[in-house]
Structures are given as structure tokens and as C-alpha cells.
N, C-alpha and C positions, 0 to 999 in steps of 0.2 A: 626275639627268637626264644621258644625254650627249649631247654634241653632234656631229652629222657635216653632212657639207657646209656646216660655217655657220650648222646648221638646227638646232631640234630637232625628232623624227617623234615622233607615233604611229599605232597601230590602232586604226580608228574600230572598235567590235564593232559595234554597232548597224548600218552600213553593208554591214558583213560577212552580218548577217541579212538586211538591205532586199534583197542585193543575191541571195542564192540560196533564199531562200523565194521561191513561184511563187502568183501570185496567184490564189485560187480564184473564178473568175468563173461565176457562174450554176449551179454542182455541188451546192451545197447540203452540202459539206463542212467542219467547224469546225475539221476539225485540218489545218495548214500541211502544204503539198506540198515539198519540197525538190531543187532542181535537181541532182542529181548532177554534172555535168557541172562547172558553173558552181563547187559545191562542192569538188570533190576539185583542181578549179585552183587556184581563191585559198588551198586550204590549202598546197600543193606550193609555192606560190608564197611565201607566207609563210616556211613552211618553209626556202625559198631563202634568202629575207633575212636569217632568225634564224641561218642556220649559218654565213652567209659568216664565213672565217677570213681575209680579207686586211685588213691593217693601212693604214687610210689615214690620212696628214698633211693634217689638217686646215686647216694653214698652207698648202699648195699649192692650197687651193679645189679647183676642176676637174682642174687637174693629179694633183692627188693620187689623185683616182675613176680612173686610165687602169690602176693593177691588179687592179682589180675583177674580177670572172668575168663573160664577158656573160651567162650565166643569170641574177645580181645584177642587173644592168644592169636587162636585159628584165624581171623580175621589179620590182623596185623602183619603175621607170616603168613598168608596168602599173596596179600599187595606188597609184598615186599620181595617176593619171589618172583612175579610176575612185575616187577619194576615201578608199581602205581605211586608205593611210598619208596620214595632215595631219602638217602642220608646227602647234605650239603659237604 
């Protein structure tokens, strides 16, 4: 496990489905609809998180997150809001 901000995160997957399958109300369809939209974000967005290459001191708490990319930033507190990344 490692630790950042103090924290440890994961990716909820299961949240990641709730949150872009599209509920099929009254169609009469058995196979899940998929929000594109909703989809190709949280993957981009992911995608942001997993590749940040900036190195944060963990001993600086908050101070330390001020070289982050704000794509990182936005990204990070996006899924974190929306529950994709929990803390353990």
C-alpha cells in the first residue's frame, strides 16, 4: 500500500459501474445501457491520476500537493467526490 496525503486511496470498481450504466426504466431491455459520456470521463480522469509523475512529500501534508498538475488536482477531487477514489 502506499500512502499520499496521509491517506490511503482506492478505486471503488463497483462505483465506477453504478455510476455509468444507465438505468433501464420501462424498455424492456436486459442488457445494461452505458453512458458514454459519463464513461470516457471517469476513465480520462483515472487515467490522469495513474500517470501523475510529480513527486509529493508526504511530510509536508498540503504543502507538499502545491506541485501537482491541476488536471491531478481536478481529477483527483472529482473521483473523490463522486466516491470512485475512498480512502481505506
Amino acid at each position: 500500500m502506499l500512502k499520499f496525503l496521509g491517506e490511503h486511496y482506492f478505486i471503488d470498481i463497483e462505483k465506477v459501474n453504478d455510476i455509468t450504466i444507465l438505468k433501464n426504466i420501462g424498455t424492456g431491455d436486459t442488457e445494461p445501457n452505458i453512458s458514454l459520456v459519463k464513461f470516457e470521463l471517469v476513465k480520462t480522469m483515472i487515467d490522469v491520476v495513474m500517470t501523475e509523475s510529480e513527486e509529493v512529500d508526504d511530510n509536508l501534508g498540503i504543502k507538499g500537493s502545491n506541485n501537482l498538475s491541476l488536471p491531478f488536482k481536478l481529477a483527483f477531487n472529482t473521483l473523490l467526490t463522486h466516491g470512485i477514489i475512498k480512502t481505506l
